[in-house]
DODONU-265807 format. One record per residue: x, y, z of N, C-alpha, C in turn. Coordinates in steps of 0.05 Angstrom, whole numbers, padded with zeros to 5 digits, always signed. Example, Ala and Ser with C-alpha at 12.3 -4.5 7.8 and 13.67 -1.06 7.14 Angstrom:
residues 2
+00264-00114+00156+00246-00090+00156+00264-00066+00156
+00257-00045+00142+00273-00021+00143+00258+00001+00157
end
This chain:
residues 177
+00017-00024+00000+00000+00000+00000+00018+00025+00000
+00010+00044-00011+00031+00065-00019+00011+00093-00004
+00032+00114+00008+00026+00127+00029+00027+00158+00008
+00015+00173+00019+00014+00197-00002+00048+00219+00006
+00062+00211+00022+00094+00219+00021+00113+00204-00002
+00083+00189-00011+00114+00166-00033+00107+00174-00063
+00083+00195-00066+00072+00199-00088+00104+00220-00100
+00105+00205-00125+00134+00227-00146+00131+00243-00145
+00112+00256-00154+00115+00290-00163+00097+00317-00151
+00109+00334-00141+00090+00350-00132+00060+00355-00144
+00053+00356-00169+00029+00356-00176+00014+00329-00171
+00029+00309-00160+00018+00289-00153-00002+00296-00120
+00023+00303-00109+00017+00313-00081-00004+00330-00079
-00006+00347-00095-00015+00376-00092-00053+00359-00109
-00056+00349-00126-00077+00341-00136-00084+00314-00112
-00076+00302-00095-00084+00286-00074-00094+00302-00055
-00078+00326-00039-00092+00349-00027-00113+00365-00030
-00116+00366-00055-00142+00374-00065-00164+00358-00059
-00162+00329-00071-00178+00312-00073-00192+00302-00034
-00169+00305-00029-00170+00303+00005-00189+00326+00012
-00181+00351+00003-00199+00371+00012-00227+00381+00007
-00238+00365-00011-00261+00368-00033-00289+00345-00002
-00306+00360+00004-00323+00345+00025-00333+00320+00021
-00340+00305+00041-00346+00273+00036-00378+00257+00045
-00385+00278+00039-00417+00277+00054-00419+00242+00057
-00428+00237+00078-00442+00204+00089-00424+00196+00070
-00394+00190+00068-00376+00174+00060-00354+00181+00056
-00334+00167+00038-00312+00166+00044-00300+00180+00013
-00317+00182-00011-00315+00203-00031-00328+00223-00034
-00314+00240-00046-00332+00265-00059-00357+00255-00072
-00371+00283-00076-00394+00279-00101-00387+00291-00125
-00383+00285-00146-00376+00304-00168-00383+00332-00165
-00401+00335-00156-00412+00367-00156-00395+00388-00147
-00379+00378-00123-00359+00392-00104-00332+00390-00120
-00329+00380-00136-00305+00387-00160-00305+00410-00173
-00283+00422-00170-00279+00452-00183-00249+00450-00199
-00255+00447-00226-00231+00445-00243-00218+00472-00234
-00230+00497-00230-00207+00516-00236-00193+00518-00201
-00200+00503-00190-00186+00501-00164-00169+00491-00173
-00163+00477-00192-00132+00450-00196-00121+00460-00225
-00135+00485-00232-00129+00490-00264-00100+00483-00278
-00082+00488-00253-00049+00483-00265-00052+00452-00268
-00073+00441-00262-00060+00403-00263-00079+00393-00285
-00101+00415-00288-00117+00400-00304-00113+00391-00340
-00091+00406-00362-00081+00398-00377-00071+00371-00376
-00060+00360-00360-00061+00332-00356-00074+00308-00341
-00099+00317-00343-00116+00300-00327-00129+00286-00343
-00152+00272-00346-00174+00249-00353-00196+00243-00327
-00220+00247-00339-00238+00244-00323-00259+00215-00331
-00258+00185-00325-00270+00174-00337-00292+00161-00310
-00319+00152-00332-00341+00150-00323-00352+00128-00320
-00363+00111-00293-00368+00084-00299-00394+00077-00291
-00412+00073-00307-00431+00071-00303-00438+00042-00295
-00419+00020-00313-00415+00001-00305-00375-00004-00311
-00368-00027-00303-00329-00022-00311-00344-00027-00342
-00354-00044-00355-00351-00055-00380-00362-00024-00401
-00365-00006-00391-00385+00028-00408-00369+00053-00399
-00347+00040-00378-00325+00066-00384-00322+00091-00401
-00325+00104-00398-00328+00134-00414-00314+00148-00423
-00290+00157-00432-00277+00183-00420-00289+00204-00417
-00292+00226-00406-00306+00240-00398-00293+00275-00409
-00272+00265-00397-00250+00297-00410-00220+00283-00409
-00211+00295-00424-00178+00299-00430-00164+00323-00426
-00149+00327-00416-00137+00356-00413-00120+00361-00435
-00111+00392-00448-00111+00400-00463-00086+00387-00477
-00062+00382-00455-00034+00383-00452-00033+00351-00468
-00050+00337-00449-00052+00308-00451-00059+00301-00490
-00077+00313-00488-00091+00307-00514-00073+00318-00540
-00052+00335-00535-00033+00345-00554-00003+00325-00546
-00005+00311-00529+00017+00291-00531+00011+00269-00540
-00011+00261-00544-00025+00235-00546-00031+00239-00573
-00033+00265-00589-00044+00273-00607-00073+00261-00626
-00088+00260-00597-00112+00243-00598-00135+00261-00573
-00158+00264-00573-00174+00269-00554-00193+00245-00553
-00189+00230-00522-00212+00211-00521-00240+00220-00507
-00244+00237-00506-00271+00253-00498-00291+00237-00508
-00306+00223-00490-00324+00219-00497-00330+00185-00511
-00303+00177-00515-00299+00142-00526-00295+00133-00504
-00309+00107-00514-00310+00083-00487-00282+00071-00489
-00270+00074-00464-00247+00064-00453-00240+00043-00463
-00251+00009-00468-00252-00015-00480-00240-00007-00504
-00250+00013-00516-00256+00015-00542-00224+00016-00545
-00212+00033-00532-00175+00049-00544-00161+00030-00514
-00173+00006-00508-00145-00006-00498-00138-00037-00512
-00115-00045-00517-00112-00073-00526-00127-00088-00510
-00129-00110-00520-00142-00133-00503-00125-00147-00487
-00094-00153-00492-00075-00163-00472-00082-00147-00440
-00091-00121-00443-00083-00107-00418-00120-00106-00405
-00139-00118-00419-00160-00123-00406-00161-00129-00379
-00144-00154-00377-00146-00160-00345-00132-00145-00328
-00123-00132-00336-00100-00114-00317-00114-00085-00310
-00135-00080-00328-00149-00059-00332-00172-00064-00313
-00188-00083-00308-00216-00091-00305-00201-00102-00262
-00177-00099-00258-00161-00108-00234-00156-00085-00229
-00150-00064-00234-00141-00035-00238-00175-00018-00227
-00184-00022-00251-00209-00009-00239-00235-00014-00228
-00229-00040-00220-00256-00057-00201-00253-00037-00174
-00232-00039-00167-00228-00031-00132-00227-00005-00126
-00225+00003-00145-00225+00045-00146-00253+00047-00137
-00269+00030-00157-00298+00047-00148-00316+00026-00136
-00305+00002-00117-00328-00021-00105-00315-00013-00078
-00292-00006-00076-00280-00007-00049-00292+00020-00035
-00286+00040-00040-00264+00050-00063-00236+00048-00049
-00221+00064-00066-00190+00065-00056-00186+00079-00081
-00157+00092-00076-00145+00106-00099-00118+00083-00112
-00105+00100-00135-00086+00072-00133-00062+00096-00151
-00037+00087-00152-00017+00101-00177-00011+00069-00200
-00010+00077-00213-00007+00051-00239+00005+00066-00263
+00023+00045-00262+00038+00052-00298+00022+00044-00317
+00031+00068-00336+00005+00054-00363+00032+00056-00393
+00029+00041-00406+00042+00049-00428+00024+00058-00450
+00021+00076-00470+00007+00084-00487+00016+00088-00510
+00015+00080-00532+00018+00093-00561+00010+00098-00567
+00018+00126-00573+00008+00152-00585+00000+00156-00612
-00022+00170-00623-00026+00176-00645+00005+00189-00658
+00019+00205-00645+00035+00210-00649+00070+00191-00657
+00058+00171-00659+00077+00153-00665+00099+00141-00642
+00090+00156-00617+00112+00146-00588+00096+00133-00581
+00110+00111-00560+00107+00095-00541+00107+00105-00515
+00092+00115-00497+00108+00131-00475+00088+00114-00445
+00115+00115-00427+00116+00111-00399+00104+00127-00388
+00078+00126-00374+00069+00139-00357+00054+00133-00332
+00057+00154-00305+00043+00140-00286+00013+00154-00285
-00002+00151-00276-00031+00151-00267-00040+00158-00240
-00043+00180-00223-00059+00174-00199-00083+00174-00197
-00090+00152-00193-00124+00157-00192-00145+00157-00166
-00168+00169-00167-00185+00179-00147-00201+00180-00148
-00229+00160-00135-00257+00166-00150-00271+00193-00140
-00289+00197-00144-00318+00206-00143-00338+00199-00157
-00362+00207-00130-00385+00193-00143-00401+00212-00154
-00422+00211-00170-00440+00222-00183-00460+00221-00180
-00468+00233-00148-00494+00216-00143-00516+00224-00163
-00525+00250-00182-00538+00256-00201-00548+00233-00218
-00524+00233-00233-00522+00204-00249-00519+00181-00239
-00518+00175-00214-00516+00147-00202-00486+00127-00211
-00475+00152-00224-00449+00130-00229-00420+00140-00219
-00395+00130-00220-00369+00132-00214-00354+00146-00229
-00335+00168-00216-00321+00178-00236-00289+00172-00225
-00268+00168-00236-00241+00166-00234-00231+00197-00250
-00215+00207-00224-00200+00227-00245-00171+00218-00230
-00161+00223-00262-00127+00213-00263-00115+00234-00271
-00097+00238-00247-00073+00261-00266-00048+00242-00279
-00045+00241-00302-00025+00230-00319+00002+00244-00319
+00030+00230-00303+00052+00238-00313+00064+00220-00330
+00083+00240-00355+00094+00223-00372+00121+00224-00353
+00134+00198-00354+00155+00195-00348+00180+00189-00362
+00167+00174-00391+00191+00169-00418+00171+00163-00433
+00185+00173-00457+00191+00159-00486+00210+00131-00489
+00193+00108-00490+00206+00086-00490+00215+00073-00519
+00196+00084-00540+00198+00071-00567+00180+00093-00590
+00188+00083-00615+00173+00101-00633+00160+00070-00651
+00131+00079-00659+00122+00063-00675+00100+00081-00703
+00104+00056-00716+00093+00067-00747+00061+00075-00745
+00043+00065-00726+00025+00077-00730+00005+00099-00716
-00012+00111-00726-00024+00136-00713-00050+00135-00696
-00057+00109-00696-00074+00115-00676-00065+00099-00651
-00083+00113-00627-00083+00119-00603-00086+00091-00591
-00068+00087-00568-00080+00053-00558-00063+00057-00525
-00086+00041-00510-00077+00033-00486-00060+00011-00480
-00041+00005-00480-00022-00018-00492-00018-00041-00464
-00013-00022-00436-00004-00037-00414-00014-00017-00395
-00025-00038-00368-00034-00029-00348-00021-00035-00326
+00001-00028-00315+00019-00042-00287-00001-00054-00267
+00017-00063-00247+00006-00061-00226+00004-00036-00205
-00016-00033-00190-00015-00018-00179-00014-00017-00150
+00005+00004-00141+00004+00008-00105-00030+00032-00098
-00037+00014-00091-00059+00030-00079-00056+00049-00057
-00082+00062-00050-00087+00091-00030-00108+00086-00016
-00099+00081+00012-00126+00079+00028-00145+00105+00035
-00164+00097+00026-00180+00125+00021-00194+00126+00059
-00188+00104+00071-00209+00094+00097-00219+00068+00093
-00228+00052+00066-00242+00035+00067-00233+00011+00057
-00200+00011+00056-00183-00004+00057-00173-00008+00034
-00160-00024+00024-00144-00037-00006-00144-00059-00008
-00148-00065-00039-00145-00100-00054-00126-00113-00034
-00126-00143-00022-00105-00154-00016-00098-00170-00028
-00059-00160-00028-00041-00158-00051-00040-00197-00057
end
């Protein structure tokens, strides 16, 4: 289980503090409503907001500006299944069962190829909220790139690999490992 002093990067930190500070009415997440992008505006170019109504109808919901010009792709709005390989299904569907049944937060490596023809290393912190409006789950992830691992020939966008992940006890515990 991974402690929020072990999170890499200050915008890591600083978007957990937020998320910490956002109210938890009768529970242990936010409600979407109490989310204020321009509270986090410096973090939000690299974020992703995805939507689960069920895991298998994943959403994306938003892409930040930064993200979507490195990726040279916007998934706004495509079902998650849709832009990840199938190798990383199970790693995906392990990844995001426990965010939003537990909940818990988690950091996870993702590898991605880019419309842009890179391969790139990146980590993920992720954090639910709920929607009680809509009755469904939201994960927002701030995405750091960490490398450029490879270049490949084609342009569209793919979720390639989903690490494992050290989870974040939100209060209501974590997967046991």
């Amino acid at each position: 289980m991974l402690t929020v002093d072990a999170l890499h990067t200050r915008e890591s930190r600083d978007f957990f503090e937020y998320w910490q500070s956002l109210p938890k009415e009768g529970g242990l997440v936010p409600d979407r409503r109490h989310f204020d992008p321009l509270a986090i505006r410096r973090l939000m170019p690299m974020m992703v907001m995805v939507e689960y109504d069920r895991i298998e109808t994943a959403t994306f919901r938003y892409a930040g500006s930064r993200l979507t010009e490195i990726l040279g792709f916007d998934p706004t709005k495509k079902k998650y299944l849709d832009l990840l390989e199938q190798d990383a299904m199970e790693s995906f569907l392990a990844a995001s069962g426990p965010l939003i049944t537990i909940p818990c937060g988690g950091v996870f490596s993702i590898t991605l190829r880019t419309a842009t023809g890179y391969t790139k290393k990146c980590e993920a912190l992720d954090l639910p909220l709920y929607n009680e409006k809509a009755g469904t789950w939201i994960v927002l992830a701030l995405i750091s790139i960490r490398e450029t691992v490879d270049m490949h020939g084609g342009n569209e966008f793919r979720i390639v690999e989903i690490g494992e992940g050290n989870w974040i006890d939100l209060g209501a515990g974590v997967p046991a490992s």
